[in-house]
N, CA, C and O atoms as CSV, one atom per row, in Angstrom:
chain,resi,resn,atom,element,x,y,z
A,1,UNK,N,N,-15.005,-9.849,6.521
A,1,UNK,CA,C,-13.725,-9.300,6.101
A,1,UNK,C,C,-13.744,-7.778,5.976
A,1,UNK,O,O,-12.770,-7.091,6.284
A,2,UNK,N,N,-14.816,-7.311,5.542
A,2,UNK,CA,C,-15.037,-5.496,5.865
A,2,UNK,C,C,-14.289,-4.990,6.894
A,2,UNK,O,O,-13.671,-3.927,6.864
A,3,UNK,N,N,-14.358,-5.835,7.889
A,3,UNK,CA,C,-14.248,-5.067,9.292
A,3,UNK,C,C,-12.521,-4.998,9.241
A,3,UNK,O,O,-11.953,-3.978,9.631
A,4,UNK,N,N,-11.946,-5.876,8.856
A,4,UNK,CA,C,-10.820,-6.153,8.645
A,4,UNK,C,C,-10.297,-4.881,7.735
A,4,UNK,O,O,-9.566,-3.952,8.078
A,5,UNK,N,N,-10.783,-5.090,6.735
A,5,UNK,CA,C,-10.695,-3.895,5.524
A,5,UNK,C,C,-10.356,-2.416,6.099
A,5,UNK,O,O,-9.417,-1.684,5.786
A,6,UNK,N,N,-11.125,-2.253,6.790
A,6,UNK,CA,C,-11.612,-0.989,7.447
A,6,UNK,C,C,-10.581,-0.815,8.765
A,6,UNK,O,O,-10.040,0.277,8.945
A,7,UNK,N,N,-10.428,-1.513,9.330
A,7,UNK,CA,C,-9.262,-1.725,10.241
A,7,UNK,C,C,-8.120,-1.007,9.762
A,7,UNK,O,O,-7.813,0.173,9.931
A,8,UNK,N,N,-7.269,-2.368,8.834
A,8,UNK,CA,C,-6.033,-1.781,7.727
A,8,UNK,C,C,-6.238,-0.547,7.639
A,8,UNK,O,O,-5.406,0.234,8.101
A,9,UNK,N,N,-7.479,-0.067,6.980
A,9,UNK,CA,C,-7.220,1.372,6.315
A,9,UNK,C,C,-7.217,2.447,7.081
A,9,UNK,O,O,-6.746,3.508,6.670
A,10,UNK,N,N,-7.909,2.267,8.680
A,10,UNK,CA,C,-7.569,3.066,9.776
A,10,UNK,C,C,-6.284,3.360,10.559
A,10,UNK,O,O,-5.945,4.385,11.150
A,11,UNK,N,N,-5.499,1.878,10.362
A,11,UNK,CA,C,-4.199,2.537,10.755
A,11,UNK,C,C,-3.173,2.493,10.262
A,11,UNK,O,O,-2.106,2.467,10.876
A,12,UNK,N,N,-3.335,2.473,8.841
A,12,UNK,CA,C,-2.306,2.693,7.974
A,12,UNK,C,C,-2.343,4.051,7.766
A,12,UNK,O,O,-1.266,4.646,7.791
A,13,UNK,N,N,-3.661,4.852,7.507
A,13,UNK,CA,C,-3.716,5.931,7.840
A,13,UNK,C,C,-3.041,6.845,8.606
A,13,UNK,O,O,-2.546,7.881,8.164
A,14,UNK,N,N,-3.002,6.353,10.140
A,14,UNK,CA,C,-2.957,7.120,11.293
A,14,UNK,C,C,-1.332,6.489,11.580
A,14,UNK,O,O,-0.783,6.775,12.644
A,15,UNK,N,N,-0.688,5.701,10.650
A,15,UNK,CA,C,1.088,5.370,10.833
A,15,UNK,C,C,1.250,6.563,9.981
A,15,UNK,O,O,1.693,7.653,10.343
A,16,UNK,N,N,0.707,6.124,8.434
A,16,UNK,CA,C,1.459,7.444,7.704
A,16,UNK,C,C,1.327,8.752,8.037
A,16,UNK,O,O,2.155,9.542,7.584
A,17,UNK,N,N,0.414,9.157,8.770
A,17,UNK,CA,C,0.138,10.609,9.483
A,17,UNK,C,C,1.369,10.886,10.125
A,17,UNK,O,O,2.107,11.793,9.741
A,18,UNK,N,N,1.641,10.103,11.141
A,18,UNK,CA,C,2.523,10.112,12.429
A,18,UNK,C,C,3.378,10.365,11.364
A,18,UNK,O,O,3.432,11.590,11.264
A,19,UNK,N,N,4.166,9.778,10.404
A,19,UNK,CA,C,5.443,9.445,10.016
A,19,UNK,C,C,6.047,10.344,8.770
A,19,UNK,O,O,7.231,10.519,8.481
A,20,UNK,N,N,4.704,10.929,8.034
A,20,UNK,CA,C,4.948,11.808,6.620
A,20,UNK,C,C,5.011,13.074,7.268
A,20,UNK,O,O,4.361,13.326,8.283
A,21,UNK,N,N,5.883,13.988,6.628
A,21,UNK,CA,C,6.172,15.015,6.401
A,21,UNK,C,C,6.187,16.569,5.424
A,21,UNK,O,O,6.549,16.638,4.250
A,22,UNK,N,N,5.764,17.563,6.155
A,22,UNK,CA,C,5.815,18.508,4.929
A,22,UNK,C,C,4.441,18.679,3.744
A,22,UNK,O,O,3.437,18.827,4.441
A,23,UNK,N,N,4.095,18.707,2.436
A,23,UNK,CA,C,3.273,18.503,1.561
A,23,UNK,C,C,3.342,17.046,1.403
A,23,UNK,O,O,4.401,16.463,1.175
A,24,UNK,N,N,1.812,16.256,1.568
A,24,UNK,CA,C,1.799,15.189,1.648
A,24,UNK,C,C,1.042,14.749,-0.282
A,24,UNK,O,O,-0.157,14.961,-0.464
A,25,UNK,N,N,1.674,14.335,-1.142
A,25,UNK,CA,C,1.440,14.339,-2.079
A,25,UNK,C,C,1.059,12.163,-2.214
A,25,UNK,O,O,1.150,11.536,-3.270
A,26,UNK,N,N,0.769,11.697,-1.183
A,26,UNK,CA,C,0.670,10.345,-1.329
A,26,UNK,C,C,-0.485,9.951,-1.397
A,26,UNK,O,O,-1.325,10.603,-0.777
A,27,UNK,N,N,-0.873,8.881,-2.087
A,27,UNK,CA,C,-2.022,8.100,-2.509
A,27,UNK,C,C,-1.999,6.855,-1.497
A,27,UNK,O,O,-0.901,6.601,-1.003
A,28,UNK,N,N,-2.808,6.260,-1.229
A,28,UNK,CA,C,-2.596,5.266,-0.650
A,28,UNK,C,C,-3.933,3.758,-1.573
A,28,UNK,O,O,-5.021,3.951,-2.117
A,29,UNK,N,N,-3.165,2.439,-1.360
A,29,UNK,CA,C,-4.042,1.656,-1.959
A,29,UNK,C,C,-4.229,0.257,-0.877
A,29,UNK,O,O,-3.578,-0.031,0.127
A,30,UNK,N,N,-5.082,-0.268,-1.356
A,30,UNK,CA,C,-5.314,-1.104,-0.475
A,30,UNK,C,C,-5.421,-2.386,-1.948
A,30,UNK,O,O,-6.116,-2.343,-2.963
A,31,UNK,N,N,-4.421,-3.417,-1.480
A,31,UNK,CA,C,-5.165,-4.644,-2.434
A,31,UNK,C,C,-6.544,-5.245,-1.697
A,31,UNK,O,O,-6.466,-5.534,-0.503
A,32,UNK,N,N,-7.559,-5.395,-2.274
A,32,UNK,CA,C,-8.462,-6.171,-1.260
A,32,UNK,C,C,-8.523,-7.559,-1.826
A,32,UNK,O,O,-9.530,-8.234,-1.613
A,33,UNK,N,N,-7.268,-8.162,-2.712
A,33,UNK,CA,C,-6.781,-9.663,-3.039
A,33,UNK,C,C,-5.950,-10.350,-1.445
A,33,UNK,O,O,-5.268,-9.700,-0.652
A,34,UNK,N,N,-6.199,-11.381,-1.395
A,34,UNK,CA,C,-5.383,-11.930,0.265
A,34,UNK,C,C,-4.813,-12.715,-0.445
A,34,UNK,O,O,-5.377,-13.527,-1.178
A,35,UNK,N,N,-2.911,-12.485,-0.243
A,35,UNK,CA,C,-2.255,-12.799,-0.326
A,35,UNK,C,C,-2.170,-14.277,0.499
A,35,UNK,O,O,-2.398,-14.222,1.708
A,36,UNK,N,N,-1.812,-15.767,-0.171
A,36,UNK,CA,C,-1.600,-16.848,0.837
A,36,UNK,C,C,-0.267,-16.804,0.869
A,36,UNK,O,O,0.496,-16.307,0.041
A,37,UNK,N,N,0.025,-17.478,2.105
A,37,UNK,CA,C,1.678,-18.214,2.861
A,37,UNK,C,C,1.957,-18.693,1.473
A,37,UNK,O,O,1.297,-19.252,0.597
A,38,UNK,N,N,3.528,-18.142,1.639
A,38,UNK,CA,C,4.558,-18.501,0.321
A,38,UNK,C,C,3.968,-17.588,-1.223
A,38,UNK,O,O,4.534,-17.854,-2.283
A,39,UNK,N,N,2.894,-16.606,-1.203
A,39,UNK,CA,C,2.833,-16.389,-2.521
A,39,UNK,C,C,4.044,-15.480,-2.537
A,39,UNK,O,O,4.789,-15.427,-1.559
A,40,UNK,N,N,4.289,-14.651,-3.805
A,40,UNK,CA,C,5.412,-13.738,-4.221
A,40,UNK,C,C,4.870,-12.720,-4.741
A,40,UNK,O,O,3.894,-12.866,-5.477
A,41,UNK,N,N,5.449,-11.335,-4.434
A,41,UNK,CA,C,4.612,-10.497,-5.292
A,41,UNK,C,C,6.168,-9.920,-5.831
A,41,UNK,O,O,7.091,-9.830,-5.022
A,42,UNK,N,N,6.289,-9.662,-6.834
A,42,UNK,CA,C,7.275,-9.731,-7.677
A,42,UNK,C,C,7.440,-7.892,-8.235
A,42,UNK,O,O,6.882,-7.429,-9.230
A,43,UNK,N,N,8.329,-7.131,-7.295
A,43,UNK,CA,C,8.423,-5.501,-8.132
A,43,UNK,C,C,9.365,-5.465,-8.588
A,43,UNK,O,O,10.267,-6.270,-8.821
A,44,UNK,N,N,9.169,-4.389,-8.757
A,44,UNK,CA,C,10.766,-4.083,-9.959
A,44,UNK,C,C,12.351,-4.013,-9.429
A,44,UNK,O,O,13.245,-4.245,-10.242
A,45,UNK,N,N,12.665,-3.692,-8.069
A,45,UNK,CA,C,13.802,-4.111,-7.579
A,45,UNK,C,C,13.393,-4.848,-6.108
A,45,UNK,O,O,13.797,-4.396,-5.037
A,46,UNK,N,N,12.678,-5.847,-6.195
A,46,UNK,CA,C,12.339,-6.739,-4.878
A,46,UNK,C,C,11.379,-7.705,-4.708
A,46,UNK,O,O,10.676,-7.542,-5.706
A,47,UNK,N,N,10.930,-8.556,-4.114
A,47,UNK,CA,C,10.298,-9.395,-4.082
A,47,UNK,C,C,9.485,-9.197,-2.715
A,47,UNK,O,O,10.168,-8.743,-1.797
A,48,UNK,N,N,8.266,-9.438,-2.454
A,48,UNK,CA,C,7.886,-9.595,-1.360
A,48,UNK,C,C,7.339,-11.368,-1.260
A,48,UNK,O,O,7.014,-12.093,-2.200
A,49,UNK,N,N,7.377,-11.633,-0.078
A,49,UNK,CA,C,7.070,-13.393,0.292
A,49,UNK,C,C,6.226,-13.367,1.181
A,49,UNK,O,O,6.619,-12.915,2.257
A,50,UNK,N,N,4.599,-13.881,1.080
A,50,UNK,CA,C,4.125,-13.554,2.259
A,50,UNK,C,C,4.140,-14.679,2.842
A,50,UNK,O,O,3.976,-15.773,2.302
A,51,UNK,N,N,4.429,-14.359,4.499
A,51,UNK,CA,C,4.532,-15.551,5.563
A,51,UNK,C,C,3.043,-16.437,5.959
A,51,UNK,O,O,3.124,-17.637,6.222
A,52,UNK,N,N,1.751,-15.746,5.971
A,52,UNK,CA,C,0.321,-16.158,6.202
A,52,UNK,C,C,-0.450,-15.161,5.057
A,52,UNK,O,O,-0.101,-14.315,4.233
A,53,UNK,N,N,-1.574,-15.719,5.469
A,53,UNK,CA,C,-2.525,-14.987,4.812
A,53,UNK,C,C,-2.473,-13.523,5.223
A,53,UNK,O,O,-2.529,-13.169,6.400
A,54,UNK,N,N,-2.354,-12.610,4.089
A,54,UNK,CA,C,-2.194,-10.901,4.329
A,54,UNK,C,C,-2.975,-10.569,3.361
A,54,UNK,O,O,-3.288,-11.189,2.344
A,55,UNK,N,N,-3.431,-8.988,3.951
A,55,UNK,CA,C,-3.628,-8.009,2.768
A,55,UNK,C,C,-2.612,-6.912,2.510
A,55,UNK,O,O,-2.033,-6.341,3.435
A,56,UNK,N,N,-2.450,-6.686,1.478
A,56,UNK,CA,C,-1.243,-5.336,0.578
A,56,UNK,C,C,-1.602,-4.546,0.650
A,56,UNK,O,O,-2.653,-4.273,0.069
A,57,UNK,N,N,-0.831,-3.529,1.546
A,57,UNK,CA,C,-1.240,-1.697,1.066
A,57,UNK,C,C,-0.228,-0.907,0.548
A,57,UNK,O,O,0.548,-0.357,1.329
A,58,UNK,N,N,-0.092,-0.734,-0.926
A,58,UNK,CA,C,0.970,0.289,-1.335
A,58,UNK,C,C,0.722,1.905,-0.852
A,58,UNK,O,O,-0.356,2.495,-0.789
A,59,UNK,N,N,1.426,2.172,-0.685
A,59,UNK,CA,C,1.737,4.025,-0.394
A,59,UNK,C,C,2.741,4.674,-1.460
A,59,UNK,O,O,3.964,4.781,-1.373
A,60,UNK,N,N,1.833,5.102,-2.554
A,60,UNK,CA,C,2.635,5.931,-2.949
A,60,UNK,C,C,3.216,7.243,-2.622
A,60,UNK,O,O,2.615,8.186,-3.136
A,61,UNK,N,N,4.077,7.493,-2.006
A,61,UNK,CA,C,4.815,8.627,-1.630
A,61,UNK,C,C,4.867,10.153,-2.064
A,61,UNK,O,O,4.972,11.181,-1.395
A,62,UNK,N,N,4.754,9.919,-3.462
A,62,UNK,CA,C,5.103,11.522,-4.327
A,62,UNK,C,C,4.784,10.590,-5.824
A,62,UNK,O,O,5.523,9.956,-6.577
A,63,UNK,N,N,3.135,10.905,-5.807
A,63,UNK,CA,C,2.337,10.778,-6.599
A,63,UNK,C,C,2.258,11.132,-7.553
A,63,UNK,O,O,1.149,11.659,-7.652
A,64,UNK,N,N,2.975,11.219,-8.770
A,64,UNK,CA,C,2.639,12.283,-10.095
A,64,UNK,C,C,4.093,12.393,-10.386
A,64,UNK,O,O,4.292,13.262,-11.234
A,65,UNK,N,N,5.278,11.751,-9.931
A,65,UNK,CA,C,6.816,11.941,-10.057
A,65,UNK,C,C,7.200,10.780,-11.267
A,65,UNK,O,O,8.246,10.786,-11.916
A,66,UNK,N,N,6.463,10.121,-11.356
A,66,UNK,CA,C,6.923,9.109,-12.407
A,66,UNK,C,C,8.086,8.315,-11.707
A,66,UNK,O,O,8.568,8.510,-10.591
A,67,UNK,N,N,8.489,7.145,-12.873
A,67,UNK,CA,C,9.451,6.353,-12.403
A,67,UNK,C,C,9.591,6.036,-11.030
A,67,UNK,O,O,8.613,5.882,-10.299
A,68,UNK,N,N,10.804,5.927,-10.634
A,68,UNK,CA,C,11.314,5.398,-8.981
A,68,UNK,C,C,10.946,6.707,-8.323
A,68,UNK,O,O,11.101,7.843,-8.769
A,69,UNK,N,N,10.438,6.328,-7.197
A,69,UNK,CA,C,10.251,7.264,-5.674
A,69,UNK,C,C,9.978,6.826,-4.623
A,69,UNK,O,O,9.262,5.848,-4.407
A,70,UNK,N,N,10.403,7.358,-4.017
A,70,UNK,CA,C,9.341,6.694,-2.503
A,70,UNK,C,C,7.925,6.214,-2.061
A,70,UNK,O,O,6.800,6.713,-2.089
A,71,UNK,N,N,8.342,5.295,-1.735
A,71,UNK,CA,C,6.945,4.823,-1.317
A,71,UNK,C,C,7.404,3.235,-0.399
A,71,UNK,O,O,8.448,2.591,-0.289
A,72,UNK,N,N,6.162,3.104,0.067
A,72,UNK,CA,C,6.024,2.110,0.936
A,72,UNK,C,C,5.024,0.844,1.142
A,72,UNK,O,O,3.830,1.124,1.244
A,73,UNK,N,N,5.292,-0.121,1.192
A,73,UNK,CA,C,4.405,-1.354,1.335
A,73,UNK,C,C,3.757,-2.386,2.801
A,73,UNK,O,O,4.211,-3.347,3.423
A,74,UNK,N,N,3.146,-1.990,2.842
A,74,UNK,CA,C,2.429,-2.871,4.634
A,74,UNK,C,C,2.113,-3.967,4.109
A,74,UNK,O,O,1.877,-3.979,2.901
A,75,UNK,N,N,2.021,-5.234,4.914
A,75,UNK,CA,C,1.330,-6.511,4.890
A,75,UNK,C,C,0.767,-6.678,6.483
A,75,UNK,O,O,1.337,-6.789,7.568
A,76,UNK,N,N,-0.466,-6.642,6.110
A,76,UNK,CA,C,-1.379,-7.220,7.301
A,76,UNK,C,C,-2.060,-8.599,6.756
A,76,UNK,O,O,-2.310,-9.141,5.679
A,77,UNK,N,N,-2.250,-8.901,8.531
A,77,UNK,CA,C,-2.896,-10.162,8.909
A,77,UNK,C,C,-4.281,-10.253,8.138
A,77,UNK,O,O,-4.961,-9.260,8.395
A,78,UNK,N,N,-4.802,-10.987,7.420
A,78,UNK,CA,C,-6.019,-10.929,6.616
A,78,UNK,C,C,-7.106,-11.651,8.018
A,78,UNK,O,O,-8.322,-11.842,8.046
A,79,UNK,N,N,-6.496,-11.796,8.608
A,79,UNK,CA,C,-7.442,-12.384,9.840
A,79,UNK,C,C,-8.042,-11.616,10.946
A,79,UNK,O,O,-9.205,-11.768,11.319
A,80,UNK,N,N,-7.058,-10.643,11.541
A,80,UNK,CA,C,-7.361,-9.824,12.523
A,80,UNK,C,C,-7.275,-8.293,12.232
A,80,UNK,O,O,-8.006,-7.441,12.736
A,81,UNK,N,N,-5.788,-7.976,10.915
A,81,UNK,CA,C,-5.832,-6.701,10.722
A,81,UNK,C,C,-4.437,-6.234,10.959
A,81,UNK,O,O,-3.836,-5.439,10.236
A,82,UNK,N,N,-3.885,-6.913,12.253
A,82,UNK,CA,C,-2.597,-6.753,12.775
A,82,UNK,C,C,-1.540,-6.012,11.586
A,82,UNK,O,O,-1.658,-6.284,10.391
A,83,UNK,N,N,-0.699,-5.227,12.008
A,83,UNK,CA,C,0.827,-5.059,10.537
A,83,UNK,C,C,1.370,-5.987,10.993
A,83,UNK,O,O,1.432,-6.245,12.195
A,84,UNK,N,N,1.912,-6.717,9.969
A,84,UNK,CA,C,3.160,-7.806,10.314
A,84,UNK,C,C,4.346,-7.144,9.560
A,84,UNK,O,O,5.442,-7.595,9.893
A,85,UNK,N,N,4.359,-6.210,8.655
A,85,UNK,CA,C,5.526,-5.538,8.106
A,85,UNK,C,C,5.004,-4.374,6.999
A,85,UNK,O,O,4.047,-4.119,6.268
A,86,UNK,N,N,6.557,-3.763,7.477
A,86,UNK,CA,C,6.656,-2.059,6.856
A,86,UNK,C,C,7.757,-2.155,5.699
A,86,UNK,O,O,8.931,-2.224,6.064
A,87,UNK,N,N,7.398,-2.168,4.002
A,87,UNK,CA,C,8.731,-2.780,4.102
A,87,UNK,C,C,8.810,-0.813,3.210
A,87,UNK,O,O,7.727,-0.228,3.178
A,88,UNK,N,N,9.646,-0.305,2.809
A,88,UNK,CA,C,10.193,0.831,1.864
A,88,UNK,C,C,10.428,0.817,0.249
A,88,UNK,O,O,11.127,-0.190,0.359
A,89,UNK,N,N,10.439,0.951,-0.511
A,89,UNK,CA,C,10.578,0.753,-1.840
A,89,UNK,C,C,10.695,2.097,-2.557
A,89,UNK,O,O,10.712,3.229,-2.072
A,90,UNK,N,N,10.771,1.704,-3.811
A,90,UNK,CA,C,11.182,2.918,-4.696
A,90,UNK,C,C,9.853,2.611,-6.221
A,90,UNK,O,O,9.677,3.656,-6.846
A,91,UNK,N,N,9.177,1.623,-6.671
A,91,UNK,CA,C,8.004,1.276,-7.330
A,91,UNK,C,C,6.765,0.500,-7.167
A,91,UNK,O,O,6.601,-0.597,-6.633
A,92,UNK,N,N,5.811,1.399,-7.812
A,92,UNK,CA,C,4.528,0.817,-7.498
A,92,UNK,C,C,5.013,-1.087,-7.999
A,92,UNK,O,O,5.911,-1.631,-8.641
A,93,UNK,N,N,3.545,-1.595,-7.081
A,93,UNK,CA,C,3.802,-2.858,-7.524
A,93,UNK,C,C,3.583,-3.262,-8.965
A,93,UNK,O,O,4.078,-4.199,-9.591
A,94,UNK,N,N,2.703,-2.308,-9.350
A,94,UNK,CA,C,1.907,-2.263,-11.027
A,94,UNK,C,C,2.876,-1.699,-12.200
A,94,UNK,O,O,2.549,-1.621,-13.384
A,95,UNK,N,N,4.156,-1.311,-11.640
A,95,UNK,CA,C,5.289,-0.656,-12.584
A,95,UNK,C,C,4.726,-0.918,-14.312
A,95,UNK,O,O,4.353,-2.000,-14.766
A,96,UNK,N,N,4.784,0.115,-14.903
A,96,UNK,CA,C,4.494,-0.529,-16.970
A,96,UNK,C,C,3.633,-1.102,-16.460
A,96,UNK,O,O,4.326,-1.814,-15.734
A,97,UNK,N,N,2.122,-1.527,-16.125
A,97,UNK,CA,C,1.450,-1.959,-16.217
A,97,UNK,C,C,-0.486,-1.555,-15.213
A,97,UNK,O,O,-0.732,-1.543,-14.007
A,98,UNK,N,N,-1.483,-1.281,-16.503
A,98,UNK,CA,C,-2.555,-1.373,-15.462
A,98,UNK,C,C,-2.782,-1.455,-13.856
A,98,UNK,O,O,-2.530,-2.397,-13.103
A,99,UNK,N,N,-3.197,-0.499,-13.635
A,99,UNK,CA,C,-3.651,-1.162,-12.140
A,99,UNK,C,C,-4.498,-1.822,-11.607
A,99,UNK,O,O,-5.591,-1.352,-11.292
A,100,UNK,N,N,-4.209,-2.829,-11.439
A,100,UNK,CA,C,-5.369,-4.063,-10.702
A,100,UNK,C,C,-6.437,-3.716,-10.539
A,100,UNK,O,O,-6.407,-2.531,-10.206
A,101,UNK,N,N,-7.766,-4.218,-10.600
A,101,UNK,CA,C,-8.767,-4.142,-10.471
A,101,UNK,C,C,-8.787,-4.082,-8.437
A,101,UNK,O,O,-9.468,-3.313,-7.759
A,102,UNK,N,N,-8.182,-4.747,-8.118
A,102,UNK,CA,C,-8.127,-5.300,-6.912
A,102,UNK,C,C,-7.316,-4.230,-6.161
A,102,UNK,O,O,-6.922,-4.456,-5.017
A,103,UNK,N,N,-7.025,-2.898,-6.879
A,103,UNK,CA,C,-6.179,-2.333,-5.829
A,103,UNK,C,C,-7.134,-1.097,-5.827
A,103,UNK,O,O,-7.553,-0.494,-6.815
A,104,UNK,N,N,-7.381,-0.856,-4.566
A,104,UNK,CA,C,-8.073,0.500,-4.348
A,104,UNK,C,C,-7.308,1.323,-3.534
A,104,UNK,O,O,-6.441,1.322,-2.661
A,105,UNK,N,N,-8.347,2.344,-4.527
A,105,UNK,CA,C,-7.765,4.341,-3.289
A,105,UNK,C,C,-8.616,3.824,-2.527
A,105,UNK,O,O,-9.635,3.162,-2.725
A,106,UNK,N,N,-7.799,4.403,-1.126
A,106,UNK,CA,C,-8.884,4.534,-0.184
A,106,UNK,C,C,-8.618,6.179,0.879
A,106,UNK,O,O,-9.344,6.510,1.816
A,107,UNK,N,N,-7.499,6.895,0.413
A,107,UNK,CA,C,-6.706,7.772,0.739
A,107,UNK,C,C,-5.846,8.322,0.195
A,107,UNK,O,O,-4.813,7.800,-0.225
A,108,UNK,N,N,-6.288,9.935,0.100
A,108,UNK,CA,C,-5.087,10.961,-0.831
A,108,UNK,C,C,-4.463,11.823,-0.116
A,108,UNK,O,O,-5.211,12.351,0.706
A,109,UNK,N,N,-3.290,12.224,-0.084
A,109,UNK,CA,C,-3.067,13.218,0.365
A,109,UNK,C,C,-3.215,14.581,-0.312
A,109,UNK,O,O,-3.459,14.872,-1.483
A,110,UNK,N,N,-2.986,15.362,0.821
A,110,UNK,CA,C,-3.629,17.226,0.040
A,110,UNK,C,C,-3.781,17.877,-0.704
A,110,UNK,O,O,-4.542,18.800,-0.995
A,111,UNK,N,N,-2.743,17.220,-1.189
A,111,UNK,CA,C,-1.892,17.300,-2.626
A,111,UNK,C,C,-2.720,17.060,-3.837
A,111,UNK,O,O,-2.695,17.747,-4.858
A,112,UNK,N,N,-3.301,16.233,-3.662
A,112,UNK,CA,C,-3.863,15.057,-4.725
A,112,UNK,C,C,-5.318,14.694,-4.398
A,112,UNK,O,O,-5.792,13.615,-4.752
A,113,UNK,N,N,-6.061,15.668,-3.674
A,113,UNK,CA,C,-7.735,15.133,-3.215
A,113,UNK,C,C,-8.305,16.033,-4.364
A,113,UNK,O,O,-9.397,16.546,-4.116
A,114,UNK,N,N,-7.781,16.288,-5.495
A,114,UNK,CA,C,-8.542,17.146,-6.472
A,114,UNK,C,C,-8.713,16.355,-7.493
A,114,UNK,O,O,-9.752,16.270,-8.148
A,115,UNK,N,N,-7.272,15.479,-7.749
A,115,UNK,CA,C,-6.634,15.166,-8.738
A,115,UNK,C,C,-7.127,13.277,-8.931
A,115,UNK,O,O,-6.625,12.540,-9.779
A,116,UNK,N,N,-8.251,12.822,-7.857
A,116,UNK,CA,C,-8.593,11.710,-7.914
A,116,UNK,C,C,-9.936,11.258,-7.518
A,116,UNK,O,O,-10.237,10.067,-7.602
C-alpha cells in the first residue's frame, strides 16, 4: 500500500501545482484510513459517500484563515491510486475537533514550510 500512498501524494501534488495560484498558503493531508463502499464522511456543509475502497486527501487552501475557506477534497482508488473525484469545500473534515491521528502532512505550501 506505500506505493499507492506515494502515488496519491505525487499527483495530488502535481494537480494542485497546475491549478493554485499566486502565494500558495495550502497544507495538504493525506488520510492513510481506506475509506470502504458506502462509508460517509460527514463535514460541516456536506457529506462525502464513498463508491469503493478510497483514500482521502484534504487540501487546505489558506491555512491559518480560520473558519470557512477554500479548500478541497480528492478520493482515490485505494487499489491502484487512480482520482475518482475532486470535490471543493469550504471546511476541514476535522472542523471543532482534533486532527486524526490518521491524517497526515505530507505537503506545505511556501507560505507555511516554516510554520510546520
Amino acid at each position: 500500500m506505500g506505493d499507492v500512498k506515494n502515488t496519491i501524494k505525487k499527483n495530488v501534488a502535481k494537480i494542485y501545482a497546475e491549478e493554485c495560484s499566486g502565494e500558495d498558503s495550502s497544507v495538504m493531508y493525506l488520510d492513510e484510513k481506506i475509506y470502504h463502499k458506502e462509508e460517509i464522511l460527514d463535514i460541516v456543509d456536506q457529506e462525502i459517500k464513498f463508491e469503493k475502497p478510497s483514500y482521502f486527501v484534504f487540501i487546505d487552501e489558506q491555512s491559518g484563515y480560520n473558519w470557512g475557506h477554500r479548500c478541497r477534497y480528492y478520493l482515490f482508488d485505494a487499489s491502484n491510486g487512480k482520482l475518482l473525484k475532486e470535490i471543493h469545500g469550504s471546511f476541514p473534515p476535522f472542523f471543532n475537533k482534533k486532527t486524526p491521528e490518521t491524517f497526515k502532512v505530507f505537503k506545505t505550501g511556501l507560505k507555511n514550510q516554516k510554520k510546520i
